[in-house]
N, C-alpha and C positions, 0 to 999 in steps of 0.2 A: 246759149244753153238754157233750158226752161227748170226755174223754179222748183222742185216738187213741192206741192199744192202743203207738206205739213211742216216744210222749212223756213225757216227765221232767219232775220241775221244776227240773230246771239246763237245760233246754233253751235255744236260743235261738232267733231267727230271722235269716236271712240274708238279705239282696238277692239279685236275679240277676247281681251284677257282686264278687260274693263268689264264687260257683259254680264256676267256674273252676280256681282255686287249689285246690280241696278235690276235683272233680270230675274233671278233666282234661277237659272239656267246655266250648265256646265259650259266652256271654253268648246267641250268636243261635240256639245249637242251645235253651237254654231258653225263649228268645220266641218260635221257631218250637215248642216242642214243646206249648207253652199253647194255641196257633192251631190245631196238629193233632192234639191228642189223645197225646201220650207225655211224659215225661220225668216226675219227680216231683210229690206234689198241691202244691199251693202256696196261699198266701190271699193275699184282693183285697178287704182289712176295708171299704173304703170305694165299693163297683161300679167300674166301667172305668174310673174315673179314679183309682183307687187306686193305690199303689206296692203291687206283689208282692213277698211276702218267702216265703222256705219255712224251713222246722223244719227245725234240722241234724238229728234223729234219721231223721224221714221222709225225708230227703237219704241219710243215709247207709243206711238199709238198703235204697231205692230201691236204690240201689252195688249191695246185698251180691245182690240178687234178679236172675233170669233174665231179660235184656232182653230186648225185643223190637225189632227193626228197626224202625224209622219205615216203611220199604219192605215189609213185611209176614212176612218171613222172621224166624225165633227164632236169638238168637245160641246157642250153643252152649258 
């Protein structure tokens, strides 16, 4: 399995009800954003009954990158 290009191995992984605190973003903006296509990749090791965790790295530079609105406009 390959690496993602912003993982470590002191990385960790986080719940969706960790996100918050570190994001400034709601628990339901990341369950909605998994349903519609935005917010950071995350993994689901076990198919749709799995618990979602995501990689603080892939977390944080999600952060650092050019978002894009849910609503289709580029934030600025």
């Amino acid at each position: 399995m390959k690496r993602h290009p912003n993982r470590t191995r002191e990385d960790k992984l986080l719940t969706t009800q960790q996100l918050p605190e570190i994001t400034g973003y709601s628990e339901s903006f990341f369950e909605k954003g998994r349903v519609y296509g935005y917010g950071p990749a995350y993994v689901q090791p076990m198919g749709k009954g799995g618990r979602v965790n995501y990689w603080l790295s892939i977390v944080l530079a999600w952060l650092g990158a050019p978002q894009k609105d849910p609503e289709g406009s580029e934030d600025e």
